[in-house]
C-alpha positions as CSV (number, residue, x, y, z in Angstrom):
1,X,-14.8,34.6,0.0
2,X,-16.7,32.4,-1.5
3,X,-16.2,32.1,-5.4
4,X,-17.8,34.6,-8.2
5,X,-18.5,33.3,-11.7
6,X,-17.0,35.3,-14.2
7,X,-19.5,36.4,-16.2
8,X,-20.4,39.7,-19.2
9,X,-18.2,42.0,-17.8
10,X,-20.0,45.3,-16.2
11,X,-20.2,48.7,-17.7
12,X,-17.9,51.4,-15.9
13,X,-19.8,54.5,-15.8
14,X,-17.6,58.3,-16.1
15,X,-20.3,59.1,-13.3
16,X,-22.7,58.3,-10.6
17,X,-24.7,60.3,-8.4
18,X,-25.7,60.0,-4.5
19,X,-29.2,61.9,-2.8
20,X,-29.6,61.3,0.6
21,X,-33.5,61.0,1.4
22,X,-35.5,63.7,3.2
23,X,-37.2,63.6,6.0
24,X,-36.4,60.5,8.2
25,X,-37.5,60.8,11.8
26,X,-35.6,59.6,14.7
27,X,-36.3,55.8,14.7
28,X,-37.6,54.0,18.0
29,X,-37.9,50.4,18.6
30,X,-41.1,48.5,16.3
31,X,-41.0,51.3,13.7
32,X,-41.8,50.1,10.2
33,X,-38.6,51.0,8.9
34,X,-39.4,49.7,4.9
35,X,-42.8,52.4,5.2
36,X,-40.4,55.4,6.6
37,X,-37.9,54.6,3.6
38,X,-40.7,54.4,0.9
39,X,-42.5,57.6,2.8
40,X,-38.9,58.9,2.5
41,X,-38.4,58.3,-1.3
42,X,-41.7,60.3,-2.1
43,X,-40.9,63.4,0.0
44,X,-37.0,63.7,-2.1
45,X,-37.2,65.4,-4.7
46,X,-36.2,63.3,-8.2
47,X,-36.1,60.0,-5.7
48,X,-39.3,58.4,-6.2
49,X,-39.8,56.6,-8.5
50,X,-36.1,55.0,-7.8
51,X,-34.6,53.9,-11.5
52,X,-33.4,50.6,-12.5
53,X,-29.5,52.0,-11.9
54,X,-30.4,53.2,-8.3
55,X,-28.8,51.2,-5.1
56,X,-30.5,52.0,-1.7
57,X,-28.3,52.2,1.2
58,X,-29.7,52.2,4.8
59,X,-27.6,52.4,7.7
60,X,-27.3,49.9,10.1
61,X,-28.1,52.2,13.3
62,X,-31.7,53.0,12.1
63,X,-32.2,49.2,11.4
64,X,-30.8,48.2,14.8
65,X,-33.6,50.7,16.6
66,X,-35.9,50.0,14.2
67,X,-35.6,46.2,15.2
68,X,-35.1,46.7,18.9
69,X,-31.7,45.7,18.6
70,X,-30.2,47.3,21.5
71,X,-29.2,47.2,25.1
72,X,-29.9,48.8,28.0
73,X,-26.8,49.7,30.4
74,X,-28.3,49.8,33.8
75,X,-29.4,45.9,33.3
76,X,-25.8,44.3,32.2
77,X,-23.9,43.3,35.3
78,X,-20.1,43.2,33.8
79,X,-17.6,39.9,34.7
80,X,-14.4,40.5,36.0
81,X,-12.8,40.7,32.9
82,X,-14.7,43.0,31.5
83,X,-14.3,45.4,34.5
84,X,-10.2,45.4,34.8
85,X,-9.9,45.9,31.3
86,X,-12.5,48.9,31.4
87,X,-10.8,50.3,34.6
88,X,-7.3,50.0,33.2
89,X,-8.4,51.5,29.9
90,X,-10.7,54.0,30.9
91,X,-14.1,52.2,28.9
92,X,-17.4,51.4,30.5
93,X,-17.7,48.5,31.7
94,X,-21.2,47.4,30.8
95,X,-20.5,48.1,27.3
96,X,-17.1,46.2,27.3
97,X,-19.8,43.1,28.4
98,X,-21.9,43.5,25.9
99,X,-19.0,43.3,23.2
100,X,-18.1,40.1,25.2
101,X,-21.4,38.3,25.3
102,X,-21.7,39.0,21.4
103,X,-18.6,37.8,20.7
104,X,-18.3,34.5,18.9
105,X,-14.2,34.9,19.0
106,X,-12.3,37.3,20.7
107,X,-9.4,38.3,18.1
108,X,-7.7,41.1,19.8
109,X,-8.2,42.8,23.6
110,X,-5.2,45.1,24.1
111,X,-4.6,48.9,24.2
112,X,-8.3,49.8,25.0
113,X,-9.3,48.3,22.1
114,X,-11.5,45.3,21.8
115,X,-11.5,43.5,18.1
116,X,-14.3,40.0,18.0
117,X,-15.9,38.1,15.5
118,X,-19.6,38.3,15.8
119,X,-22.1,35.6,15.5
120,X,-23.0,36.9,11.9
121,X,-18.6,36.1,10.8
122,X,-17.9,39.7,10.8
123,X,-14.3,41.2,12.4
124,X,-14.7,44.2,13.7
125,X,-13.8,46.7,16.9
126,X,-16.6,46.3,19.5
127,X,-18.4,43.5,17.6
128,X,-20.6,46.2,16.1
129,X,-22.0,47.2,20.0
130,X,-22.5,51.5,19.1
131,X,-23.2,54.0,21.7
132,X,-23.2,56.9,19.4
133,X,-26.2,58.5,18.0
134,X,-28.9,56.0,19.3
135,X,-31.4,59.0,20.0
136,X,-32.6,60.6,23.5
137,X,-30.9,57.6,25.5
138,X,-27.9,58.4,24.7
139,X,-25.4,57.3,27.2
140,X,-27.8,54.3,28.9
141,X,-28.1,52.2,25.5
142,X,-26.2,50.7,23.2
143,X,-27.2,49.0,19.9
144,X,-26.2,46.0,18.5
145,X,-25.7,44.5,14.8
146,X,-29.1,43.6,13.4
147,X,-29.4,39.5,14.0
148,X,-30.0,38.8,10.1
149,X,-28.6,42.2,7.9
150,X,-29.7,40.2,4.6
151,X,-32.8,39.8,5.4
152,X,-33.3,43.4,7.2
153,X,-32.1,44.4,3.4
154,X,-34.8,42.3,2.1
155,X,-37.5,43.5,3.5
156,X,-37.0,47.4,3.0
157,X,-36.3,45.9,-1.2
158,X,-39.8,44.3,-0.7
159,X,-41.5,47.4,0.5
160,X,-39.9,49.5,-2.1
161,X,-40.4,47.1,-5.3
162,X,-44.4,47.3,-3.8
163,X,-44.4,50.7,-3.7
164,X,-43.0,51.8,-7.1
165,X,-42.9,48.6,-9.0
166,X,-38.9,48.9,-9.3
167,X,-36.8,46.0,-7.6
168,X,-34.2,48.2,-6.1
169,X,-31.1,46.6,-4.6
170,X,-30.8,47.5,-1.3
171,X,-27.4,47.2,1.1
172,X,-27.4,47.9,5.0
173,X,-24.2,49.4,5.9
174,X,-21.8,50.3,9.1
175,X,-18.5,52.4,9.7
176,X,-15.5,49.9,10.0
177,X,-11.8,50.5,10.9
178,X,-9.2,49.0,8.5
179,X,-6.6,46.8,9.5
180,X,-3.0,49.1,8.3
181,X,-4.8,52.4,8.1
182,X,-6.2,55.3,9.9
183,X,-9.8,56.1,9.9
184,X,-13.3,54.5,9.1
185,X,-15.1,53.5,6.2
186,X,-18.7,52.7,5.9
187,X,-19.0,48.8,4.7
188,X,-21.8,46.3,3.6
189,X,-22.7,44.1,6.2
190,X,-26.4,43.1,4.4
191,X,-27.2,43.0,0.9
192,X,-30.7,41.8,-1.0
193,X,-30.9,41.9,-5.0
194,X,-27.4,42.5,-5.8
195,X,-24.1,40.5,-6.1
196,X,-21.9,41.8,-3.4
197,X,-18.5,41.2,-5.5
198,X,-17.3,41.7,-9.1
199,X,-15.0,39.0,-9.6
200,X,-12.4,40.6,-12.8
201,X,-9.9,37.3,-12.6
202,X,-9.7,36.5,-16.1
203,X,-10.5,39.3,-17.6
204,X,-7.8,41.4,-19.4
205,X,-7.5,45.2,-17.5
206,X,-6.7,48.4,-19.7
207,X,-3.3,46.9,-21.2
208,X,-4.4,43.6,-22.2
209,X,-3.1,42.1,-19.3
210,X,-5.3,39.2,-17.6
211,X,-5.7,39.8,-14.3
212,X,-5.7,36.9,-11.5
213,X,-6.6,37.9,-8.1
214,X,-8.7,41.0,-9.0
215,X,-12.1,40.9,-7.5
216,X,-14.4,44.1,-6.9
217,X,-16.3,44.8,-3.5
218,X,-18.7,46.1,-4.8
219,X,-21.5,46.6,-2.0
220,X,-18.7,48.0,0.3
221,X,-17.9,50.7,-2.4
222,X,-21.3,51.4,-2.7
223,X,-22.1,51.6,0.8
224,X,-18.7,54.1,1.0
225,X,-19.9,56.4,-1.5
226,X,-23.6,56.9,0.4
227,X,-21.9,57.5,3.2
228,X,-20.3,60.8,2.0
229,X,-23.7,62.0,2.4
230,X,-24.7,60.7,5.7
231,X,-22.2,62.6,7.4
232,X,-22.0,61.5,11.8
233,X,-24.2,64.4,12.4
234,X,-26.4,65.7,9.4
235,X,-29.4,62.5,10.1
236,X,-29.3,61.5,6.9
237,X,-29.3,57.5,7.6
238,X,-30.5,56.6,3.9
239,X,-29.0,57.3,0.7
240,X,-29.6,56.3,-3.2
241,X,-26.7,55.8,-5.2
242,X,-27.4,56.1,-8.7
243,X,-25.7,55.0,-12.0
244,X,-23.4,52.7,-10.5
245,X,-22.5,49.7,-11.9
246,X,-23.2,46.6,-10.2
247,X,-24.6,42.6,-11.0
248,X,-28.5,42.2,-10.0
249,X,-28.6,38.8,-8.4
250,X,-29.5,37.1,-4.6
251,X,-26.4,37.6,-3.3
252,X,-25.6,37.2,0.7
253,X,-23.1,39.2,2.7
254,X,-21.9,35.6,3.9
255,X,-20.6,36.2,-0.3
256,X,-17.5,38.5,1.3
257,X,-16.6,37.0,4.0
258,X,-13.0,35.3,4.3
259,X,-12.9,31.7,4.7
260,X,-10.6,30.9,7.5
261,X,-8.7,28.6,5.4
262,X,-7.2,32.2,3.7
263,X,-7.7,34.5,7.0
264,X,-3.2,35.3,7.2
265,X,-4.1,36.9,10.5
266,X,-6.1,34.3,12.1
């Protein structure tokens, strides 16, 4: 995590809001994905134009099609690694290769469960490779992370600020498991116009007391709360969250990321 400057403290708002835009197609491979959000924004009622306290979040599946970031199945020819662990665990194969080949570490391979480090720093199950809800191929694709998140964030902020002549933070997001509890969370894993922490270490919380090791993820909560409207099965991939609190600024998702140096689990 790299470190935050403490700086005027942010305001903490009794109440935000979350829409989830209307009227996103099913995404294919070399779509303009920046022109479907902005086309997006119009058709949602109160949406366009976005305010200055809005937050764009866009999930990382519609990216990853929109980008051709994907695989398909038939053309991956598994090693034999990948093939005992899928046979003993009862996983395909081909998609247990793919999580290999993206792979920049393998943390964890036990129990049918495959936790890497992808090329982008992230720790994850699967390295990001999704089978779910990738459209009519369903079941002979998988998608992969986006290679460059930040700057897939980027250009949907640059197609939006064009449009409406707000620069609207945007964050691309994904579902992650947590290491000591049950269940999934949707996370920042891009980020463009916003700083992705809130570093509090310093300042002095409710009773006075200064706190020392307090810092915010603030993209992550943002990215948790649109996903309350995404839902796994309503296709609703984008989401404004509005009235949040949060730092304008060129922050990277590299910002979160946990040097080795302080990884306890490495």
């Amino acid at each position: 995590m790299a470190d935050v400057p403490n700086l005027t403290p942010l305001p903490e708002p009794g109440r935000i809001e979350v829409v989830a835009l209307e009227g996103i197609p099913e995404i294919r491979p070399g779509d303009d994905l920046p022109q479907i959000i902005v086309s997006a924004l119009r058709a949602t009622p109160d949406a366009f134009p976005p305010r200055d306290d809005d937050v764009l979040v866009v999930t990382q599946k519609i990216v990853s099609k929109a980008e051709g970031a994907s695989v398909e199945l038939d053309t991956v020819e598994p090693r034999p690694e990948a093939i005992e662990f899928a046979e003993r665990w009862d996983r395909d194969a081909r998609q247990v290769e793919v999580v290999l080949r993206e792979a920049r570490r393998v943390v964890r391979m036990a129990n049918g469960v495959l936790i890497t480090e992808t090329a982008h720093g992230f720790v994850c199950a699967n390295g990001g490779v999704d089978a779910s809800n990738v459209g009519p191929d369903s079941g002979s694709i998988v998608t992969l992370l986006p290679e460059d998140p930040d700057a897939s964030a980027g250009r949907v902020r640059a197609a939006v600020a064009e449009a409406s002549g707000i620069d609207v933070p945007v964050i691309v997001s994904d579902s992650f498991g947590r290491p000591w509890r049950c269940g999934i969370v949707d996370v920042a894993i891009g980020v463009s116009g916003l700083e992705p922490l809130q570093d509090l270490r310093g300042e002095p919380d409710h009773d006075g007391r200064v706190m020392r090791s307090t810092v915010r993820a603030i993209a992550d909560e943002l990215a948790s709360a649109a996903e309350l409207t995404f839902g796994k099965r309503a296709g609703r991939p984008v989401a404004l969250v509005r009235g949040a609190a949060f730092r304008r600024g060129e922050g990277s998702i590299r910002d979160v990321l946990m040097p080795a140096e302080f990884d306890l689990f490495r």
